[in-house]
N, C-alpha and C positions, 0 to 999 in steps of 0.2 A: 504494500500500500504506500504510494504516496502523499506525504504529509504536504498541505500546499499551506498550511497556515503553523505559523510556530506553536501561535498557543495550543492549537488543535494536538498538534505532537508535545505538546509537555503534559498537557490531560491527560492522553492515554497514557503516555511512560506512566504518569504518577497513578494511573488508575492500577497498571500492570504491578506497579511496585505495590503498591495496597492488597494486590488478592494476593502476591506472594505471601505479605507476614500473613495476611488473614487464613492463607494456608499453610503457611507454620505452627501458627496460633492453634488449628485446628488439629494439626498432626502430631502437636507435644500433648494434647488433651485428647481423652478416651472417651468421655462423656460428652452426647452431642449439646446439652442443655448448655455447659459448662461452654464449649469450644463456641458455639452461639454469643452467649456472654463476653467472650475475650476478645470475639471478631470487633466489636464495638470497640475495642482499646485498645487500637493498633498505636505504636511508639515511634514510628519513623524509620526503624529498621530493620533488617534482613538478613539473611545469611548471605555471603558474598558467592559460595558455593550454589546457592541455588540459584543465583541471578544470573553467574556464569550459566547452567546447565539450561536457563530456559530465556538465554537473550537473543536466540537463534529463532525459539517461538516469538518473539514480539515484531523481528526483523526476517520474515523468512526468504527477504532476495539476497540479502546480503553475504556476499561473499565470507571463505573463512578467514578470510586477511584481515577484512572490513571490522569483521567482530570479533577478531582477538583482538586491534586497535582499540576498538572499544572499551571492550574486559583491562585492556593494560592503562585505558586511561581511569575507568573506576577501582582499579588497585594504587593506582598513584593519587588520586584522591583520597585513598581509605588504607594509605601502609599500615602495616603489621597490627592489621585487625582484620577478624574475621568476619566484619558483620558493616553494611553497608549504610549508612544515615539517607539514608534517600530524601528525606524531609531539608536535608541540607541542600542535595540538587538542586533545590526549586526554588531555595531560598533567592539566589541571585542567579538565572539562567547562563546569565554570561560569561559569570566565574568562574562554574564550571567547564573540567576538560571534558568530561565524561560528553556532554550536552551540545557543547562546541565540536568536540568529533562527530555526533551525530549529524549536527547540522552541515556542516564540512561536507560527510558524505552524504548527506541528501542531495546538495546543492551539486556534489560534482555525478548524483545519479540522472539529477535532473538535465544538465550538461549532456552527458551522454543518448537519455532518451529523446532529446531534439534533435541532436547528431543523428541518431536512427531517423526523424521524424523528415529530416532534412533531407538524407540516403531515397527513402520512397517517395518523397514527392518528387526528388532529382530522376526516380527509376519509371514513374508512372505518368512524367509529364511527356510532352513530343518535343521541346527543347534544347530542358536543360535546366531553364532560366524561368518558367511559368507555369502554372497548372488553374484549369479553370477550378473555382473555391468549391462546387460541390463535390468533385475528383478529390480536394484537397480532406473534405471531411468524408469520404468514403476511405480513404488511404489511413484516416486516422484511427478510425472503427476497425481497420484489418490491421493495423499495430497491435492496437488492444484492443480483442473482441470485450473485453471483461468490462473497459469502462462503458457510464451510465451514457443516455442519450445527452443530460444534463450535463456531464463533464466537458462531450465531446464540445456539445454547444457555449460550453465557458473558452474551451482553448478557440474553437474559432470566432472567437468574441474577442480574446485577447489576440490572436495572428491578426485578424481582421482592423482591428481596431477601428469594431464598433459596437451597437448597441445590440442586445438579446433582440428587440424584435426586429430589427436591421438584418439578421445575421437568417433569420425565417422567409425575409424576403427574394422572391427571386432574381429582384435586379443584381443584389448582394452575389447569392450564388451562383449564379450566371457568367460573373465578370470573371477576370483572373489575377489570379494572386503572383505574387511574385517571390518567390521560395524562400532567397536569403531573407526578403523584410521579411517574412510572416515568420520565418523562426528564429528570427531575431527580437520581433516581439515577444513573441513565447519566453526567451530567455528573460526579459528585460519584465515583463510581467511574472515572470515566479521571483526573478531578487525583488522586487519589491514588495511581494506581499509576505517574502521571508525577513525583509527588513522592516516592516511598518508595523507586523503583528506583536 
């Protein structure tokens, strides 16, 4: 999954960090009433052992490079402890290494997936240089079949650079795009809403 808003991505981390202890909490106690009770008073931290074992679930495109970098920036945040403050993370997003690697490599995944975005429209136009915009948002739906109709239409809102019902119109779709602007917006619209969030 692609994080396109920072806060969006410190939620989850922090939500993922929460059902870790709430599932520690749960696994040092026998009694379900009891583990119920403890879930309510989670402390902020974690085993660092389990955060390794399941940072691969939170991140699952990430290469193994990607998320040992990770794990080696939350050990150098958290030396010669076994147990991870994650409530600290969040305290000041930007201080942390842990947070700033992530974002680092989000921003250089996102990099890449325009690269690709760039590669198909360059392979699907007659060109080179243009591709008329409905081609451009059929090529983008066969990148990724997975994303929503809703995504598609934000990125060709953002290459386009214009409005949602603009982008429905067929003068819009009709016309042609011009491959480096459009993913050059795309780039220039993900840093800023990773910088403004």
């Amino acid at each position: 999954e692609v994080f396109y808003y920072t806060k969006d991505l410190l939620r989850k981390l922090d939500q993922w960090f929460v059902r870790i202890e709430t599932n520690e909490i749960a696994h040092k106690s026998s009694k379900t009433v009891e583990a119920r009770l403890l879930k309510s008073q989670t402390t902020g931290t974690v085993l660092k052992k389990n955060v390794f074992q399941q940072l691969g679930s939170f991140f699952p495109c990430k290469s193994t490079e990607d998320l040992l970098k990770l794990k080696l920036c939350l050990h150098e945040e958290f030396p010669n402890s076994k147990q991870i403050h994650y409530s600290r993370l969040f305290d000041d997003p930007s201080q942390s290494m842990f947070l700033c690697a992530v974002r680092e490599q989000i921003i250089r995944e996102h990099q890449r997936y325009v690269c690709d975005i760039k590669e198909a429209l360059i392979d699907a136009s007659d060109d080179g240089h243009g591709i008329l915009a409905y081609k451009a948002e059929l090529v983008l739906q066969e990148i990724d079949p997975r994303k929503s109709l809703s995504e598609i239409t934000r990125m060709m809102m953002t290459g386009l650079h214009v409005t949602e019902s603009e982008v429905t119109k067929d003068v819009v779709m009709s016309g042609t795009v011009v491959i480096t602007e459009f993913c050059n917006r795309l780039l220039r619209g993900f840093s800023t809403r990773m910088t403004n969030a």
